[in-house]
MIDREN-515651 format. One record per residue: residue in one letter; x, y, z of N, C-alpha, C in turn. Coordinates in pm, whole numbers, plus 50000, padded with zeros to 5 digits. Layout:
N
AXYZXYZXYZ
...
END
This chain:
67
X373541617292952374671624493008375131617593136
X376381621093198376611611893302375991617693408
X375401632493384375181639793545374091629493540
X373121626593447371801619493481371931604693496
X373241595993476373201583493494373801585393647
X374221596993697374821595593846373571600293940
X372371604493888371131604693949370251596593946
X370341587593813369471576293818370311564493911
X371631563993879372291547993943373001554394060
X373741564294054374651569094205375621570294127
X377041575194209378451577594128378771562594108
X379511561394003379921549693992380651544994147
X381331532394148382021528694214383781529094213
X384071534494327386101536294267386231522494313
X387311521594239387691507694250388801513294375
X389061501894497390131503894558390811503694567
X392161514194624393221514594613394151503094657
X394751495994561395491481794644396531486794772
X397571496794729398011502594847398611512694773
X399111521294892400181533094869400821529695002
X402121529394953403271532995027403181545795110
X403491539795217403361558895316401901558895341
X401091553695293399991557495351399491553895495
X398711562195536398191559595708397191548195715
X397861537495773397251525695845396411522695941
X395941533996018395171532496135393961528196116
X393211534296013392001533695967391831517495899
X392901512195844392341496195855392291483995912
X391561473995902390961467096010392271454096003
X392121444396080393051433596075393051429995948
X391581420495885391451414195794392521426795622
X391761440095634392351450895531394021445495525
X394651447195650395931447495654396291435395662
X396001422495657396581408995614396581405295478
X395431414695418394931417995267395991423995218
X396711434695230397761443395177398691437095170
X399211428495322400221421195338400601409495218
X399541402995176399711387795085399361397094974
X399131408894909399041416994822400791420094791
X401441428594899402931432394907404131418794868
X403471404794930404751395694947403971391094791
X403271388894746403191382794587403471393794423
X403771410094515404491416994433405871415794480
X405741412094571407781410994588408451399794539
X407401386094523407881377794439407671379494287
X407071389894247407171390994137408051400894079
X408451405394177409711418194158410981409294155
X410521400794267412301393294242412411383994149
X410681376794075411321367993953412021372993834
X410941386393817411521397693714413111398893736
X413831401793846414981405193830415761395093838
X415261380893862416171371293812416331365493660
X415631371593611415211366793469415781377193391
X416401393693469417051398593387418551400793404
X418501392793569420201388893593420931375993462
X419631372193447420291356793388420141360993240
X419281371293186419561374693018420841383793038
X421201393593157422491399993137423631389993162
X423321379193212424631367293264425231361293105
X423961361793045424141352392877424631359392808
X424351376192801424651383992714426291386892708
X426631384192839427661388092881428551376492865
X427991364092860429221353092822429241353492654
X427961357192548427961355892434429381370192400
X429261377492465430301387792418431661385392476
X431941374392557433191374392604434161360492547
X433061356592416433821346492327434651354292261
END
């Protein structure tokens, strides 16, 4: 049962939260928050490749329909 694998080993481990928005910052250390930081700018480049890749399938779609 798990009550007895959380007495033999401990609770499992949570995995950590990468971030939440809005959340309170005080409590982490430099290194935490340079961590979040290169966490935030390599989802923002991946937010903006995504939306160039669907500017440029709506750019095509849009010249294939304007033959």
């Amino acid at each position: 049962m798990i009550e007895d694998d959380e007495k033999t080993f401990g609770a499992p481990l949570k995995r950590p939260m990468a971030h939440e928005i809005g959340q309170v910052l005080d409590t982490l250390s430099v290194a935490e928050l340079d961590e979040r930081i290169l966490l935030l700018r390599s989802e923002i480049a991946r937010l903006e490749e995504t939306k160039r890749f669907k500017q440029d399938s709506q750019a095509a779609a849009a010249a294939l329909f304007k033959l």
